[in-house]
Phi, psi and omega in degrees: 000087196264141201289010187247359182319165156222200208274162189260096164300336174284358170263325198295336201274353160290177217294354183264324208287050199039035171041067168291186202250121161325156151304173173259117134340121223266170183317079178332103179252145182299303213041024183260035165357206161244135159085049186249140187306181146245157185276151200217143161313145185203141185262132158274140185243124172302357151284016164254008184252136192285102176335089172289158182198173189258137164254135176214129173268010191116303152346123182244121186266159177303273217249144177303153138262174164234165172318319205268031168108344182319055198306187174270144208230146188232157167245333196212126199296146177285138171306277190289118184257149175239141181284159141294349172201161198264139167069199196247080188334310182269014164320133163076348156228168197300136187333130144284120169267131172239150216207084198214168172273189186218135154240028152232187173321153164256147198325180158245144197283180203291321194299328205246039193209048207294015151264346147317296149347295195280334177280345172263330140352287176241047183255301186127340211209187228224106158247125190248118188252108159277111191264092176262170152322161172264333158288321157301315193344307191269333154331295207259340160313310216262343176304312208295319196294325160303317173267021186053029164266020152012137167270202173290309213195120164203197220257114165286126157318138197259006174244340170201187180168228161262193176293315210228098187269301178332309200314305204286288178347292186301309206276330219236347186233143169282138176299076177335317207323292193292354171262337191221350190298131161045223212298332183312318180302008185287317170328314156248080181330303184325297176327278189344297166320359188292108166329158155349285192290329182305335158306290177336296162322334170258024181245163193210102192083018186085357191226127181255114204247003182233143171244116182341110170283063204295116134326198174246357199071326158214150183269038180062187188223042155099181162230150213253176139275117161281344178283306153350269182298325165318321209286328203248037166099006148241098172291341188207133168327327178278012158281354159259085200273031160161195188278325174300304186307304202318306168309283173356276194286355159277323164292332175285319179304338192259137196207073210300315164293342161278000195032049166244151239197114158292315196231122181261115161099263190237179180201030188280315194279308175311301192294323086061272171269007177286321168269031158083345201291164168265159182312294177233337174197150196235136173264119166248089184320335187272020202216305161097023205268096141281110145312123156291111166358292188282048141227012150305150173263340186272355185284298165304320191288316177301297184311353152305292222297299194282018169265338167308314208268337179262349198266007179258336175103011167282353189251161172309122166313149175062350199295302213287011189237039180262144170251181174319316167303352165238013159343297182297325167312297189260355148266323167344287158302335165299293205290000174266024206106357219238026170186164192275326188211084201270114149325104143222163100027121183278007157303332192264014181284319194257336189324133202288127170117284220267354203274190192281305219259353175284285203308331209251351188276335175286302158341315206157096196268019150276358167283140163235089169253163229191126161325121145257167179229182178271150209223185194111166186273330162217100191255168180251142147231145186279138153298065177274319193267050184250035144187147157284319180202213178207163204257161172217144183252156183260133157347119162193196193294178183262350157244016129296267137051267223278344178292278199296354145316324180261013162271301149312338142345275172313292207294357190255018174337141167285168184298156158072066145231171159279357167263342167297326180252016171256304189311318228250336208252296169103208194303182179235123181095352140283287203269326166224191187206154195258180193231176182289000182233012171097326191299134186296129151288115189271173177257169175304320212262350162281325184305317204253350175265285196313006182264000161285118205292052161293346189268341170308313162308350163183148184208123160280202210272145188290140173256268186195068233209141182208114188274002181257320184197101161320356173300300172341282216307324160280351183296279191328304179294337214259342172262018142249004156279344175315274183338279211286327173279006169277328185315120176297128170303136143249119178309001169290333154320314198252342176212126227249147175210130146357292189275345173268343176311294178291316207254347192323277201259029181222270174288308154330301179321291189296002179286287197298303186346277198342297169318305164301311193311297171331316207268271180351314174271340148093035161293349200238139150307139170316321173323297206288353165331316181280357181281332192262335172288336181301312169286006164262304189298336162291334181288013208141315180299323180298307171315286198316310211284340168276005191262301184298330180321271182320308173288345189271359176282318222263346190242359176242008173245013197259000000 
């Protein structure tokens, strides 16, 4: 979680995210032809998968990682950078063209961007990086796939894409396997460092086509007042033995004349996995049976709890009907005080200035604020946050391939490396300047060179760092070593289905969003609960779910 991470918008916009809305899905391309595969349920098989390892360059981190995802926690940027890779990677081949979204202003191009230089410097070679909007993104994907214009290597849209993703790999992308499959990623350490499930995710057809833009594995469960919740009789998060104490201390927390609040915008995820529930479907290896949440009691019983909580008068007026796109409108509010507990992405805990804890300590340096986690006697945590998307290679010779692996490579460099402080930092004494503890700074003129998305092309899991304040850094590591060995396998990961491809994180999503939402604000009955599942599994769920079925038979006869 780097101060330059940015945010996984698909975890804020599920259903906890002031119970938003899906992104709308960028352009449904078929890419399916005549004599084009077709896509089929499928068990991933873990011989496609890359041998993961903890990377370490010499760097001793304040607090560990682990293989399974734990990052690594700094108090203080290393004085001294060590490279991450060998040599000039890109000696010797021909300019890259690259291609991915953004969510900031776009850069200044090469002439005006020495930190662009120097990282193509100490690549050895000319990469030319097309930098889109992120709302434009599947726009110009599908503009690029249409005109036959590929770049060498970019980015899947993480909001849309095509129908049929095996067909469009198998014609237009190389096939990774023999390059990144078991012991082969030792070549690019860096890569290496990606977890499992983030693998799992690139594979497609049997084949592994993609490299991961790698995560935390869960984006948390929001932040908490810790100053708050003390006030009202819980110094430490295991004092909330269950949903009912919850129910409780939220109503102590809402004080409605003070224009204070327990909950800003939404708690469907938090409450979510608190009750047990699964993220989106729970797997029974001994049945080979899958289930939808909304066909869960523990899925119902939260969405009880938080038609309770609204109907008490806990949530921020007008909040819960916010969608992402108003994301700034209600954490605003949160940081100005006005709740107790906000859903977001645990990226936005340290981001320097603008993150929960900078931003709230200017404010009002008796707020203490702090992760949550999920709490109960057997709470889940989701695997929401293992990738913002995957990175792709365009069909080429097999040592072009191992050229843009080392490009991916270079970008997925660790924190406190020196391709880690080009990317993130740009040059030293233009883009940034050091602080009275070492830590980097940026200049105006690094806020506008660093915006160029090189951490897109590859990223392992961020590691966990604050130039303001250590305390963030022990909140933050000590709640994702809580989390991440609890964090729930998601079977969507080990077994692939067509119809959750297209429709999964898209149309299916805004059905239920919609739908919770209803029953929750208590536009809907409690009744109509079996109804809106009834209408996700026709809408699609069902279809996924006999897709998942079928690989997981396919995967227990392999």
């Amino acid at each position: 979680m780097s101060p330059t991470a940015p945010v996984d918008r698909r975890t804020l916009l599920r259903l906890g995210a002031g119970l938003g809305l899906a992104l709308a899905a960028g352009p449904a391309l078929a890419a399916c032809g005549d004599g084009a595969i077709a896509a089929e349920p499928e068990a991933k098989s873990d011989a496609l998968l890359p041998r993961t390892s903890v990377r370490n360059i010499g760097l001793r981190p304040d607090l560990p990682g682990t293989a399974s995802g734990v990052p690594q926690g700094f108090f203080r940027y290393p004085a001294r950078l060590l490279r991450a890779t060998r040599g000039k990677p890109l000696k010797g081949a021909s300019p890259i063209k690259a291609a991915t979204e953004t969510f900031l202003p776009p850069p200044p191009q090469r002439s005006d961007n020495p930190a662009w230089r120097a990282i193509e410097d100490l690549l050895g070679g000319r990469v030319d990086v097309v930098a889109v909007p992120s709302d434009d993104y599947p726009t110009r994907f599908s503009t690029m796939i249409a005109g036959g214009a590929l770049p060498d290597i970019f980015e899947y849209p993480e909001t849309g894409g095509v129908d049929n993703k095996v067909a469009f790999f198998d014609a237009e992308c190389a096939d990774l396997t023999p390059h990144l499959a078991g012991d082969a990623v030792r070549d690019y350490p860096n890569l290496a460092a990606i977890p499992k499930a983030a693998w799992q995710d690139a594979i497609f057809g049997n084949k592994l086509y993609g490299i991961p833009i790698s995560r935390t594995g869960t984006g948390g469960a929001g932040f908490y007042r810790h100053d708050l919740f003390a006030r009202a009789g819980v110094t430490d998060l295991g004092q909330i033995t269950g949903l009912d104490r919850f129910v409780e201390l939220c109503k102590e927390l809402t004080r409605p004349s003070r224009n204070e609040y327990a909950i800003m915008a939404g708690a469907t995820n938090l409450v979510a996995m608190s009750a047990g529930a699964p993220k989106d479907w729970r797997f029974e290896a001994a049945t080979g049976k899958f289930t939808h949440r909304l066909e869960t009691p523990e899925f119902r019983h939260a969405v009880e709890i938080l038609r309770g909580l609204y109907k008490a008068g806990c949530f921020y007026p007008g909040t819960i009907g916010m969608s992402g796109a108003q994301k700034s409108k209600y954490t605003d509010l949160f940081k100005s005080g006005k709740a107790a507990y906000v859903y977001d992405g645990m990226p936005d805990y340290l981001t320097p200035g603008t993150g929960y804890l900078d931003a709230m300590s200017s404010v009002d340096p008796s707020f203490d604020t702090r992760p949550m986690v999920p709490f109960g006697p057997h709470p889940l945590v989701w695997a929401d946050n293992i990738s913002l998307s995957n990175v792709h290679i365009k069909k080429a010779s097999g040592e072009r391939v191992r050229q843009l692996l080392a490009f991916a490579d270079f970008a997925a460099a660790p924190f406190g490396s020196t391709e880690y402080t080009l990317i993130n930092y740009g040059v030293e004494g233009t883009d940034f300047r050091r602080d009275a503890h070492g830590n980097p700074v940026l200049t105006d003129k690094g806020v506008l060179d660093t915006a160029t998305p090189w951490k897109f092309f590859g990223s392992a899991v961020p590691a966990v760092f604050s130039p303001t304040s250590e305390k963030g850094v022990r909140y933050a590591h000590a709640a994702f070593a809580e989390m991440i060995p609890r964090m729930a396998e998601d079977p969507t990961l080990a077994y692939s289905s067509p119809t959750w491809d297209s429709k999964g994180n898209g149309s299916l999503l805004s059905l239920e969003g919609d739908g919770i939402k209803d029953l929750i604000t208590g536009r809907k009955p409690m009744s109509w609960f079996a109804q809106l599942a009834k209408e996700y599994l026709r809408a699609g769920g069902e279809k996924a779910r006999a897709e998942f079925e079928e690989a997981a038979q396919k995967g227990a006869h392999t």
